[in-house]
C-alpha positions, 0 to 999 in steps of 0.5 A: 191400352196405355194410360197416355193415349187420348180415348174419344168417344161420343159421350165424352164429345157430348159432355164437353159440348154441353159444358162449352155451350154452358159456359157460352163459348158456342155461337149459334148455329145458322139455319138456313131460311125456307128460300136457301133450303127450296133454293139448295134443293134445286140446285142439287135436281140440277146437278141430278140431271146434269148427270144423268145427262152425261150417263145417257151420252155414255150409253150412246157412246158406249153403243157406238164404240161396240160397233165400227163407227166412226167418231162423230166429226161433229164432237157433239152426239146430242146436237142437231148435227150430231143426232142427224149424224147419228142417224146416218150411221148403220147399226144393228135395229136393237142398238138404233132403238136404244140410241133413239130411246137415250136421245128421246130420255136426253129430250125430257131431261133437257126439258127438265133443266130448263124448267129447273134452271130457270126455277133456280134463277128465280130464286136467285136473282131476284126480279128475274122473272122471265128467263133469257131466250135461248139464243141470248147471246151470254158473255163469257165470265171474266177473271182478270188476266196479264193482257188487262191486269184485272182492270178492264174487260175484254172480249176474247178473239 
């Protein structure tokens, strides 16, 4: 090792932060409240489920892709369309049981989002007590684009 090169270590690193908080040229940390950690915490359930939703809609593909069926004209094997489809389809019992055991794990993790979404909107919006029906029709978000220059709104066609 050449007398040139930097050497870092932790003890180094702690002893120069000490000398700059000494000194007063570190600000604080910010620590978030109660409600950003319950809020944070949700967030990340969420996304927990998300996933486990997308793995359960593998497993079933990766059922179907093992046999010859057809894709599903539907696009969505979950939906109601979807799951009648896939009930119409021929597979072996073993592989029908798996498929209606992902769909039933997928019913209680849409459950389970539910609960935790409108927990989290609770959280977030405040006063947004009663979460929106869920056929409430929700508007597409809009980011400005050529056709309204950011200004105006439009709806898409």
């Amino acid at each position: 090792m050449s007398a040139n090169t930097n050497v870092k270590t932790d003890s180094i690193d702690a002893t120069v932060l000490a000398k700059l908080y000494a000194s007063g040229f570190l600000s604080e940390v910010w620590v978030p409240d109660p409600g950003t950690l319950a809020l944070r915490r949700q967030v990340t359930r969420r996304t927990q489920l998300v996933r486990q939703r997308s793995r359960l809609k593998n497993l079933i593909q990766s059922i179907l892709d093992a046999h010859p069926i057809p894709p599903c004209p539907d696009g969505n094997l979950v939906g109601i369309s979807g799951r009648k489809w896939l009930m119409r389809q021929i597979s072996p019992a073993d592989e029908r049981a798996a498929i209606e055991r992902h769909l039933g794990l997928i019913n209680q993790t849409k459950e389970a989002l539910t609960v935790v979404e409108a927990d989290i909107a609770v959280h977030a919006l405040p006063g947004f007590d009663n979460p929106p029906p869920d056929d409430f029709a929700r508007p597409r978000g809009h980011r400005g684009c050529e056709r309204c220059r950011g200004n105006r709104r439009h709806t898409a066609l």
